[in-house]
LUMBA-927320 format. One record per residue: z, y, x of N, C-alpha, C in turn; residue in three letters. Coordinates in Angstrom, 2 decimals, decimal comma. Each point is the difference from the previous one (the first is absolute). Layout:
BEGIN
ATOM       npz       npy       npx      capz      capy      capx       cpz       cpy       cpx   rest
ATOM         Z         Y         X         Z         Y         X         Z         Y         X    Ala
...
END
This chain:
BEGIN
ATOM       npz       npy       npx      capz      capy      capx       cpz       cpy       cpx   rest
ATOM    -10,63    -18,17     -1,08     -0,26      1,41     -0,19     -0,13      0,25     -1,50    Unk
ATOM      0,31      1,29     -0,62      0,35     -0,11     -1,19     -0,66      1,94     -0,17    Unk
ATOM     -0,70     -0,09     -1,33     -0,23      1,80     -0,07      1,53      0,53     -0,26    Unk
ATOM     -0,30      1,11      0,63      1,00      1,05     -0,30     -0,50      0,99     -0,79    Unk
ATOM      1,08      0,31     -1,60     -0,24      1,03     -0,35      0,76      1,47      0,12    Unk
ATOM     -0,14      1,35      0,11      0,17      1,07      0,49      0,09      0,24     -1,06    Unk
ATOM      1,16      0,94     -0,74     -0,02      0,79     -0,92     -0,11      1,26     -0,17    Unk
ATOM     -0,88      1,03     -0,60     -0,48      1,32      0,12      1,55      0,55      0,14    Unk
ATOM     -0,22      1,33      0,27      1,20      1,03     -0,56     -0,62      1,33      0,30    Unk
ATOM      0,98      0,49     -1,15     -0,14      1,30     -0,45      0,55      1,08      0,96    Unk
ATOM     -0,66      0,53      0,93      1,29      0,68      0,98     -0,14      1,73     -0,72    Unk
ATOM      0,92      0,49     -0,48      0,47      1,47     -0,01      0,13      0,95      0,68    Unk
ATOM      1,03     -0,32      0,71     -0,13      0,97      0,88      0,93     -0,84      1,64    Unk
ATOM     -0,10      0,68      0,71      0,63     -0,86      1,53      1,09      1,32      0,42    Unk
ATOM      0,81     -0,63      0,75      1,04      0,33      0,50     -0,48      1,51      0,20    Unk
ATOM      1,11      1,16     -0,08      0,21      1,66      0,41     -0,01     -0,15      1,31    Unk
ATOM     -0,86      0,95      0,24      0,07      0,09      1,90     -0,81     -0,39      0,95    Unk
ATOM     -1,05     -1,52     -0,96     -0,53     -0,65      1,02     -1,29      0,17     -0,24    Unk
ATOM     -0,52     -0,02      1,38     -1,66     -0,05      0,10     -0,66     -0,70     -1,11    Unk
ATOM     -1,39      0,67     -0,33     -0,60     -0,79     -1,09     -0,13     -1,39      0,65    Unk
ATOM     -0,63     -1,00     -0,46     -0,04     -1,39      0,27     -1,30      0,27      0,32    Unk
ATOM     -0,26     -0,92      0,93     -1,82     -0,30      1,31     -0,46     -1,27     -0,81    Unk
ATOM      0,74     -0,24     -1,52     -1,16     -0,82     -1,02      0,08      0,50     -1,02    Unk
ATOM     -0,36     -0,94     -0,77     -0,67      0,31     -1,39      0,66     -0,66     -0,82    Unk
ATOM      1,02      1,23     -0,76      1,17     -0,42     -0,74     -0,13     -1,31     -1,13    Unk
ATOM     -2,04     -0,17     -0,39     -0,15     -0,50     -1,04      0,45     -1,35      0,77    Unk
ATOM     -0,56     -0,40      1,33      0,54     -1,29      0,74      1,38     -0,95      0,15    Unk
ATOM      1,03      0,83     -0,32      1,22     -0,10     -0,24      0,26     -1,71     -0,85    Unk
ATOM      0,40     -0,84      0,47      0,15     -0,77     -0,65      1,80     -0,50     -0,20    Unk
ATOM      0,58     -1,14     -0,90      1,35     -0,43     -0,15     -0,74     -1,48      0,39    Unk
ATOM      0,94     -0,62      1,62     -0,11     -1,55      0,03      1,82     -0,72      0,12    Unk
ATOM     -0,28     -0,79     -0,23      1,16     -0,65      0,23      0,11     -0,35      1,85    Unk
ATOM      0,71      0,07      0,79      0,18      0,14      1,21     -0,36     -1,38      0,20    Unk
ATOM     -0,50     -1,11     -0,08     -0,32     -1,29      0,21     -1,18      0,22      0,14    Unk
ATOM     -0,72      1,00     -0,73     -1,54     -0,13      0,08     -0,48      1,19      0,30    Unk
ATOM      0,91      0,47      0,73     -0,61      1,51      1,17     -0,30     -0,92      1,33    Unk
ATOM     -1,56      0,84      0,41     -0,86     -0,96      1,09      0,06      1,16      0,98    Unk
ATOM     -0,71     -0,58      1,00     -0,10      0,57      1,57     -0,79      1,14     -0,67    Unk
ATOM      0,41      1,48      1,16     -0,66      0,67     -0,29      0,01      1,39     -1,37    Unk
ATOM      0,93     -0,78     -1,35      0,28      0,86     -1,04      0,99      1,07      0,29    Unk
ATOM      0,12      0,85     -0,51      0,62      1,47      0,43      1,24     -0,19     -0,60    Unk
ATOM      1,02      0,02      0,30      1,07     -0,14     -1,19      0,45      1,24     -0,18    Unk
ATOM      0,40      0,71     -0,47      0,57      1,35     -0,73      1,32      0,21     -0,41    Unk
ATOM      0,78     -1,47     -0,71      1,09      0,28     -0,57      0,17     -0,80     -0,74    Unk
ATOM      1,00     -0,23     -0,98      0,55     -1,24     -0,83      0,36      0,41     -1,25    Unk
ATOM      0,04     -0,78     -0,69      0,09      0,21     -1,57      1,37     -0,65     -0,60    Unk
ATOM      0,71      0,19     -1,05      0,53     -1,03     -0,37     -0,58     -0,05     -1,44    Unk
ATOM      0,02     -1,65     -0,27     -0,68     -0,60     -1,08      0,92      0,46     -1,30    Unk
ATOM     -0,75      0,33     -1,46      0,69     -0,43     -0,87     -0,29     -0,78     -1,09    Unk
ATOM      1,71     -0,99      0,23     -0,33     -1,60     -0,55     -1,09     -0,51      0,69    Unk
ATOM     -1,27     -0,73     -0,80     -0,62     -1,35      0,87     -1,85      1,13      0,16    Unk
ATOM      0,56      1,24     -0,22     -1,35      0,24      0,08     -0,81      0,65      1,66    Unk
ATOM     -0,71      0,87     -0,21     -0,50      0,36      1,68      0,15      1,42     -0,72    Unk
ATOM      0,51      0,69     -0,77      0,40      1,27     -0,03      1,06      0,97      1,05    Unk
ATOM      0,23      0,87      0,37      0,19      0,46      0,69      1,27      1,00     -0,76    Unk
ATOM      1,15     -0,11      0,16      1,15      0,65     -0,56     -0,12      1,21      1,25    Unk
ATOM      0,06     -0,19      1,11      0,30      0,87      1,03     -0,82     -0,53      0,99    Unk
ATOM     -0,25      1,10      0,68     -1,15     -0,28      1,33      1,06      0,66      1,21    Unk
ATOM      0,14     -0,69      1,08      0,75      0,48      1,11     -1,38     -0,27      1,01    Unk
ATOM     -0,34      1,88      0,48     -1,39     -0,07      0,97      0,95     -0,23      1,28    Unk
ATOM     -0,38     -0,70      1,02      0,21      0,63      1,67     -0,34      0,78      0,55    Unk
ATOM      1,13      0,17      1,09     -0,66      1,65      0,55     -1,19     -0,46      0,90    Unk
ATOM      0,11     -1,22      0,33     -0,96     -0,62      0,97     -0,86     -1,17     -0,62    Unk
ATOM     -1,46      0,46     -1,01     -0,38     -1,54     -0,24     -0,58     -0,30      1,35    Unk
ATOM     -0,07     -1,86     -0,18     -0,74     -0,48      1,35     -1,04     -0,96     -0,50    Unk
ATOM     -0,78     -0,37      0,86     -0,61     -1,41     -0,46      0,69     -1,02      0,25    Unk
ATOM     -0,10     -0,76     -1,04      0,44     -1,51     -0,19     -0,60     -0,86      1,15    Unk
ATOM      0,50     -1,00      0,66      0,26     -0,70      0,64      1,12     -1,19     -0,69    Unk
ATOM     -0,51     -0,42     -0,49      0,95     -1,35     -0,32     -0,19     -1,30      0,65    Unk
ATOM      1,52     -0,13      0,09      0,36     -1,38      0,87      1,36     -1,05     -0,49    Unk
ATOM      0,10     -0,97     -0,21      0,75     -0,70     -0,34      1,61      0,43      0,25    Unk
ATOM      0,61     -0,23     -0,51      1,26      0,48     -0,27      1,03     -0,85      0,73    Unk
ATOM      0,52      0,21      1,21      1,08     -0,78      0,98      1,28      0,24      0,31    Unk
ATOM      0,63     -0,69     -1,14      1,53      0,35     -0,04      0,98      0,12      1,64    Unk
ATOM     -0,95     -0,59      0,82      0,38      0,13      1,39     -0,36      1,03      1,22    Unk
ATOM     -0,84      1,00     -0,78     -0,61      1,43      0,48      1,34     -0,02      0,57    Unk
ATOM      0,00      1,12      0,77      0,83      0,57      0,88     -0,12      2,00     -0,01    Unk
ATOM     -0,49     -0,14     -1,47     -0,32      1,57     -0,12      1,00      0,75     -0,93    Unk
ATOM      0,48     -0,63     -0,56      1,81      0,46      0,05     -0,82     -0,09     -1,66    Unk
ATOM     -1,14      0,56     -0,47      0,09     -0,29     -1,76      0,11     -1,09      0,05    Unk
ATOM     -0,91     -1,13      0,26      0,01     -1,67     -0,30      1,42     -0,73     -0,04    Unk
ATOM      0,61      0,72      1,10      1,29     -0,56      0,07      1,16      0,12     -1,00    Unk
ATOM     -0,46      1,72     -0,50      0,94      0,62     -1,09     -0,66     -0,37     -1,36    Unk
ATOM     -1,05     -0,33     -0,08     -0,53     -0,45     -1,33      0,74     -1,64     -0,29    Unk
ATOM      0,14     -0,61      1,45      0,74     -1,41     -0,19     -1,24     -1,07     -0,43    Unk
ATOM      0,31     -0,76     -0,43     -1,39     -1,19     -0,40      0,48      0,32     -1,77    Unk
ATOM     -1,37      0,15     -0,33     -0,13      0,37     -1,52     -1,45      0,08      0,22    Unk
ATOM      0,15     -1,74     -1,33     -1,71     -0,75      0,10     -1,21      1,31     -1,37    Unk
ATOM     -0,91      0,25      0,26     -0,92      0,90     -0,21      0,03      1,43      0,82    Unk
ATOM      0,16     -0,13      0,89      0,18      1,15      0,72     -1,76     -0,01      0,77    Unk
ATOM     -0,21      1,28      0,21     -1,22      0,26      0,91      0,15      1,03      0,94    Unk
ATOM     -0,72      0,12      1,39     -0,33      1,26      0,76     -0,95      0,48     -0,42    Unk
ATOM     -0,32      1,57     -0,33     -1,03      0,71     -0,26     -0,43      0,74      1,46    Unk
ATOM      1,45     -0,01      0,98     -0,95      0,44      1,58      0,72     -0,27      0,55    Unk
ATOM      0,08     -0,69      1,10      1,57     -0,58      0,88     -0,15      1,44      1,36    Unk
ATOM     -0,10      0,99     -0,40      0,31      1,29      1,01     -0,49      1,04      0,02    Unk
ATOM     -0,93      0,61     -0,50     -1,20      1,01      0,32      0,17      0,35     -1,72    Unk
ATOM      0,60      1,58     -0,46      0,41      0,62      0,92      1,30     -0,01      0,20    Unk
ATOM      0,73     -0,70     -0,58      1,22     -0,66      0,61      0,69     -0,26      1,06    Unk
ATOM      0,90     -0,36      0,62      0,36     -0,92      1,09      0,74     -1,51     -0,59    Unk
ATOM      0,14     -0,18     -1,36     -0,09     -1,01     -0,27     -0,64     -0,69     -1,15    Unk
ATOM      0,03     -1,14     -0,73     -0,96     -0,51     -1,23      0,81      0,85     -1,30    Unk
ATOM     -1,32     -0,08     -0,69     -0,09      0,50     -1,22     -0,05     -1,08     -0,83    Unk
ATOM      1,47     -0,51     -0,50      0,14     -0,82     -0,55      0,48     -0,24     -1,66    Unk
ATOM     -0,94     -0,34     -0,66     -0,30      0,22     -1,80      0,46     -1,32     -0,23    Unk
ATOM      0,37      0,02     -1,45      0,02     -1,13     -1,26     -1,53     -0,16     -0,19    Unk
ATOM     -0,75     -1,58      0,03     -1,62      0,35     -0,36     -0,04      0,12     -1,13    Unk
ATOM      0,94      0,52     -0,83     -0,16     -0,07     -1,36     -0,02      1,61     -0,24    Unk
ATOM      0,38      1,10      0,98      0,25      1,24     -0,29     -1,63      0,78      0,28    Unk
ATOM      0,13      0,84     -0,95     -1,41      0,69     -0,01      0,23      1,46      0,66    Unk
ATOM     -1,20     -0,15      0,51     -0,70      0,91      1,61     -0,80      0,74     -0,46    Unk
ATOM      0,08      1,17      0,00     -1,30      1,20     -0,43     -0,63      0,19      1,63    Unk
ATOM     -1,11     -0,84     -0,90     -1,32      0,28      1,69     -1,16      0,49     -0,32    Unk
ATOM     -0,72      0,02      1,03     -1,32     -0,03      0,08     -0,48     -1,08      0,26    Unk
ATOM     -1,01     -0,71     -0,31     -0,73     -1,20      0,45     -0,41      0,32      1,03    Unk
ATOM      0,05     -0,78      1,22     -1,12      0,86      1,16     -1,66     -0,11     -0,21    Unk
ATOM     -0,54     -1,08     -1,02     -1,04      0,02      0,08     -0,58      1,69     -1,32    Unk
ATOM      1,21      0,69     -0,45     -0,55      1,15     -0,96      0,24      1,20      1,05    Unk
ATOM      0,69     -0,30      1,51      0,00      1,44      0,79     -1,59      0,52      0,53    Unk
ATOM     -0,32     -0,64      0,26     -1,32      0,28      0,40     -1,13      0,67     -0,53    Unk
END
């Protein structure tokens, strides 16, 4: 077991259209998808620029969910695992819910979440 660190972010403003958010924008954190745990809210994805945890662009979902992570099985039968192919660092952030199949990341790609232990 190893600490995980969470990196703050600055949120501005959130998507036109959508309900305010049921947290507390200051909670908002950037993890790398390897070290999103049971329970964290995920929101949306970032892409990195260069080697840092900055945030060039934020892509929200229309649907965040809680994280549920589970090992990554190139032999799923959920049509991503299969279409992702075997490609070693891969993770599930929810193998269905709210999906019908896994939510399948690079653990190297960064996840705008909530911690679940800051929803509360």
């Amino acid at each position: 077991m190893h600490d995980v660190s969470f990196f703050p972010v600055i949120v501005t403003s959130h998507p036109a259209g959508d309900t305010p958010p049921l947290f507390d924008p200051a909670a908002v954190r950037i993890a790398r998808a390897a070290d999103v745990r049971q329970g964290d809210l995920v929101l949306g994805q970032c892409a990195a620029l260069g080697t840092t945890v900055e945030c060039e662009a934020t892509e929200y979902f229309d649907t965040p969910y809680y994280a549920a992570p589970s090992t990554y099985d190139p032999t799923c039968r959920c049509g991503v695992c299969r279409w992702s192919g075997y490609a070693p660092g891969r993770v599930v952030l929810t193998d269905g819910y709210p999906f019908d199949v896994c939510d399948v990341w690079p653990a190297k790609g960064l996840a705008v979440i909530v911690p679940a232990d800051r929803l509360h």
